[in-house]
N, C-alpha and C positions, 0 to 999 in steps of 0.2 A: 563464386566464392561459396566456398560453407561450411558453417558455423554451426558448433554443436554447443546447447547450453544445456548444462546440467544444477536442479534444483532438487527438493525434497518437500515441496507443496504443490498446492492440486492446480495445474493453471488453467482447468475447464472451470472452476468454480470459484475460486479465493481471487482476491481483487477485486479487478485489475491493478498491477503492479508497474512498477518500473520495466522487468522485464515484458510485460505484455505490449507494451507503447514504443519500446526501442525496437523489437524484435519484429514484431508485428507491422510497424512501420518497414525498417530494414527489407522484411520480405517480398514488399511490392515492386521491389526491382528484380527483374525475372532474372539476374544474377546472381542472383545471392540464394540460396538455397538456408532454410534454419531448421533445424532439428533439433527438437525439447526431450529430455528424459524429464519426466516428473515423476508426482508419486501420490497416490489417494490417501493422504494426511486423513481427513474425514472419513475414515471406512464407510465409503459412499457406495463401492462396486460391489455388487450382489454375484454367488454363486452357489448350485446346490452341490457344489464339492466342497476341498478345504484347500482347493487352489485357482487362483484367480488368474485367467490366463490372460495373454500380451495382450493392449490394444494399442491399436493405431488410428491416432485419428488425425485428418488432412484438412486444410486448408480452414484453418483454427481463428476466429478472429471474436476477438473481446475487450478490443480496444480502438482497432483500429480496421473499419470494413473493407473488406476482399484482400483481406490477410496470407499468405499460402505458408503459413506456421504450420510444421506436422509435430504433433507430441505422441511420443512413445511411452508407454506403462506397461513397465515389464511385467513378465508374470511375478506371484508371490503369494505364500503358503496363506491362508486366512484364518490363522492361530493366534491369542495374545501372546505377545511377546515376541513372535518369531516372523510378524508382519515385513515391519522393518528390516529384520537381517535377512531375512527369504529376498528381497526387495534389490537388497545392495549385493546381493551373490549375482540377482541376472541381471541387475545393472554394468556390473563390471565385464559379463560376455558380453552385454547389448553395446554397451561401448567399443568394446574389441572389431565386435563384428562390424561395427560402424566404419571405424578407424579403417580394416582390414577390405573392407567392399569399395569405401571413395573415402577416403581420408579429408578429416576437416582440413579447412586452414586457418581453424581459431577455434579455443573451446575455451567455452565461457561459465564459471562455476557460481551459484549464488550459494551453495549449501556447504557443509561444513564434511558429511562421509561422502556422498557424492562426486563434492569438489576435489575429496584427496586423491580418490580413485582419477578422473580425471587428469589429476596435476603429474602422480603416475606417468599415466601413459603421456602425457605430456613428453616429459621425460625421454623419454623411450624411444617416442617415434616423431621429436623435434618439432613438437607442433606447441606454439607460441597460446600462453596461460591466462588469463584476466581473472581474477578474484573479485566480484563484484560484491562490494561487505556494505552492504544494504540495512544491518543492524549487529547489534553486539549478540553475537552467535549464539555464543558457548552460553549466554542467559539464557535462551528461548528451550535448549534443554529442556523435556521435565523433569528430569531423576534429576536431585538434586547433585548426589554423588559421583555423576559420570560431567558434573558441568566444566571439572578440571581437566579430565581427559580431553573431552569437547576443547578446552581455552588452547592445551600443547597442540592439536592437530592445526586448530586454526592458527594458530603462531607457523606451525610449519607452511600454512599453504600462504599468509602473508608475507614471510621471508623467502618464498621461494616463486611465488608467481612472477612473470615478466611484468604486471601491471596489476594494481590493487585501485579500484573504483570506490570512492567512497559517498552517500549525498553533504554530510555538513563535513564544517571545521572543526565539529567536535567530534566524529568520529576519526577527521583524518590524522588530530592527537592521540586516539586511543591507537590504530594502526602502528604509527611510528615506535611509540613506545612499546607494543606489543611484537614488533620484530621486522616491520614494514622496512625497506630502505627509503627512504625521504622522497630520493630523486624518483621514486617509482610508485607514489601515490597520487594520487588526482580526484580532483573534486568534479562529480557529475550528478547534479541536484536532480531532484522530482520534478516533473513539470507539466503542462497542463495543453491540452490540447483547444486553441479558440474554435474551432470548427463547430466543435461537443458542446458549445455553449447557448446555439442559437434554440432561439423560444418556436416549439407549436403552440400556437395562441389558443386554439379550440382545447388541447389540450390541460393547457394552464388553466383556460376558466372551467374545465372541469375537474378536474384537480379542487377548485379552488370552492366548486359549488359541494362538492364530496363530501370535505373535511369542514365546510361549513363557515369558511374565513373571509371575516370580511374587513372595510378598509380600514377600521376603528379598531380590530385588531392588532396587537403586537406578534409577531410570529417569529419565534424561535425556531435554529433548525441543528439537528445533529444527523452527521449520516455516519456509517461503518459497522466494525464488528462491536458487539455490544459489552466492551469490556466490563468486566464488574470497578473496576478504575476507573472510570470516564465521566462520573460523577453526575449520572442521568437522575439515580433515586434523589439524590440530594436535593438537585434542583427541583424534582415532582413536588419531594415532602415539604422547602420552605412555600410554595406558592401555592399552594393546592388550596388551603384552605382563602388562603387572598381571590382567588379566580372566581370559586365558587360562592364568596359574598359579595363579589362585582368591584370588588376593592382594584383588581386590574384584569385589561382586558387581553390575556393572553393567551398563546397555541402556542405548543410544543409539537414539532414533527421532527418525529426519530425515525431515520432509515438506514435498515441494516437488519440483522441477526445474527444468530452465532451467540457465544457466551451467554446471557444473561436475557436473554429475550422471552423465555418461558414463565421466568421466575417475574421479569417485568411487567410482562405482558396480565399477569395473574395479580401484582399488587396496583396496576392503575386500577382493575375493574373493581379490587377489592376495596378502592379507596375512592374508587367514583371519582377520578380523575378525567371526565370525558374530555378536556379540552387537550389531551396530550394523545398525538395521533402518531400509534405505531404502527408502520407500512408495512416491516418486513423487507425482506430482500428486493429491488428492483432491477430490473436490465440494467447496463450503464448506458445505453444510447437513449434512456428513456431519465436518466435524473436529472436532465436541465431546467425540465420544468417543474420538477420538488424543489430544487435550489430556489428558484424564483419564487417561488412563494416567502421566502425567507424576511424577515427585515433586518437580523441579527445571528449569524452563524458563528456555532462554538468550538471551539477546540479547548474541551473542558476537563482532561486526562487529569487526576491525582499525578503529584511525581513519586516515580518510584526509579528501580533500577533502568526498565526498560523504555518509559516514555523521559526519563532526562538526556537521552542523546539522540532521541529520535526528532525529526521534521516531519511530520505526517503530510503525502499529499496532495490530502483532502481540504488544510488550508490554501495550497496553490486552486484548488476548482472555486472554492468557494471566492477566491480574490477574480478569477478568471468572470464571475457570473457578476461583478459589480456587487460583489455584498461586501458590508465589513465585517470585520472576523472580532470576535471576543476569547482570546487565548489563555489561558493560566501561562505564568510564569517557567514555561519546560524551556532550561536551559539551554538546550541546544536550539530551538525556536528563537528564545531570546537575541542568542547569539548572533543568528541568522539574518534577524527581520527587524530587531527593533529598531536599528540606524537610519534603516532604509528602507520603510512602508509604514503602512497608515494601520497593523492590527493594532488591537487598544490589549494592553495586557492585564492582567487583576498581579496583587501578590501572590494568593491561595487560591484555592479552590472554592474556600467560604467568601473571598472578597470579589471572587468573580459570580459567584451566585447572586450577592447585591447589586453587582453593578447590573443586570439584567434588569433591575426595578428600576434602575435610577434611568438607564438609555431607553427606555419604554418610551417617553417624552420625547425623545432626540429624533425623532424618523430624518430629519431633513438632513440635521447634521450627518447622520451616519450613512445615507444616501450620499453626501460626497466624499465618506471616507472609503466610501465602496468605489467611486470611478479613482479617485488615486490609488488603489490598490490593482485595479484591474489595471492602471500604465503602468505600474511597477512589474507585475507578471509579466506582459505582454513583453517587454523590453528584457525580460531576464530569466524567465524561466520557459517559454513556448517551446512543446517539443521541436518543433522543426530548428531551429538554433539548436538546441541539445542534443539533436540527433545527429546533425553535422557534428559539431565537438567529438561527438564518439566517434562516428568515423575517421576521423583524423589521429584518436586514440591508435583505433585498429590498426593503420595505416602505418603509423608510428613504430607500433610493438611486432610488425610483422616485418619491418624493415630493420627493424633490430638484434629481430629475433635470429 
């Protein structure tokens, strides 16, 4: 079988995503062939022209080891402005040419121009469509003015795909109503790999001698890209000065970069916040033992447009390693998790910054709300069950189709 997925983010560096865990996974059966279009979001690829030519790279793996993922990156002019559309001119021959040398028999869209081109040739040459709508699209735009244009295309490729994948209940309402047909939407959550969970012990304890944490410690933990929403300064600013009069005994480990990490990075030192340990980006075969140091992990996102339908997840790993989670109130989270798991939620974002002082005390308590959490994933979100599901998707829409 083979399956072409087409995206518009970098999948050597962003992430790991949904797509890197199902595809990535999927690829270890020498039948399945997957082929990625991506695309260098991050103007990461260097050249001394002002054209950046095709790469191919094989046997791809960043979530899941001895992967045989190939991602293609078309060539593309390296002008502002004309990045992007240089990008999706040789996207749509590299597609062609795809199609036209071994024809998929399933192409899978995560992006919104990519996907149309795709959905296209879909069309064309009867090859069965999945819309994988992974977030509310047409937001993640930046020009604010083209986010309408963006909202029509993606209407067209939800009304028109054979299969629309969604992770919550709350996007699978936004779908519907945005042009989805009902019977052809499906919920396929985030999920979390237990393999990725187990502890290098030499590791942890030095990890742990590093950063200086010891057992009298409370240790907070955030990992990802460093939104300027995610409500990192906030928490530095209310406790900074409590740490450093001994008033409590806390660590903050932030892991991650991107957004806001320079500007961070630059007011811990300027505020002599030493107990707040910014790592930077790490491997992902290497974060199980930054999790474990944790005794309380956050998912502390402001709401705005784009984290109240989002499930980030990063709280499925965190539930996966036995920790409990401290979440703000993001709706579509709520929606999800409050029924049926052990996260503790705040109202705000101000009410979850207290409550960080007040669970300081609680180690034992929140020690078993971390093993009830870790049997809730276990039972309901483990890639291997979720990756069956999709296949029976495919399976579905290729007999359909």
């Amino acid at each position: 079988m083979n399956i072409l997925v087409l995206q518009e983010t970098d999948w050597l560096i962003r992430g790991p995503h949904t797509q890197h865990h199902v595809f990535e996974s999927l690829s270890l059966n020498p039948a399945i062939n997957i082929q990625v279009l991506d695309y260098d979001m991050d103007n990461i690829m260097r050249s001394d022209s002002k054209l950046i030519k095709k790469h191919v790279y094989k046997n791809i793996h960043r979530a899941v080891e001895n992967s045989r993922v190939e991602i293609i990156r078309t060539a593309h002019l390296k002008v502002p402005f004309m990045r992007r559309i240089s990008a999706l001119i040789t996207n749509f021959f590299q597609i062609f040419k795809i199609i036209r040398n071994n024809k998929p028999d399933l192409i899978v869209g995560f992006s919104i121009t990519n996907g149309m081109i795709g959905l296209i040739f879909s069309k064309i040459f009867n090859i069965p469509f999945i819309f994988f709508y992974i977030d509310i699209l047409h937001q993640l735009v930046p020009i604010s003015y083209v986010q309408g244009f963006a909202r029509i295309v993606c209407q067209i490729l939800l009304k028109n795909a054979n299969q629309v994948l969604v992770h919550t209940k709350f996007q699978q309402r936004f779908v519907i109503n945005d042009g989805s047909k009902p019977d052809r939407v499906k919920i396929l959550p985030d999920g979390i790999t237990l393999k990725n969970t187990e502890i290098d012990l030499q590791k942890y304890e030095n990890l742990k001698s590093k950063f200086s944490i010891t057992k009298d410690d409370f240790v907070i933990f955030f990992m990802g890209y460093l939104y300027d929403f995610a409500g990192l300064q906030e928490i530095i600013d209310y406790y900074n000065d409590e740490v450093k009069s001994g008033k409590i005994r806390l660590k903050f480990v932030i892991l991650g970069d991107g957004g806001i990490y320079n500007s961070l990075s630059n007011y811990i030192k300027m505020n002599d916040a030493n107990w707040v340990i910014l790592t930077g980006r790490v491997p992902f075969f290497e974060i199980a033992e930054y999790i474990e140091l944790a005794d309380l992990c956050l998912l502390s996102f402001r709401i705005n447009a784009i984290t109240k339908e989002i499930v980030p997840i990063k709280i499925f790993e965190y539930m996966a390693m036995k920790k409990p989670v401290l979440s703000n109130s993001l709706p579509s989270v709520v929606l999800e998790l409050k029924n049926y798991s052990d996260v503790i939620f705040s109202k705000n974002l101000d009410d979850l910054i207290t409550k960080i002082g007040e669970l300081a005390s609680k180690k034992d308590e929140l020690k078993q709300r971390g093993l009830l959490g870790y049997e809730f994933v276990k039972n309901n979100y483990a890639w291997p069950i979720l990756i069956n599901r999709f296949k029976k998707i495919i399976i579905d829409v290729m007999r359909k189709a």
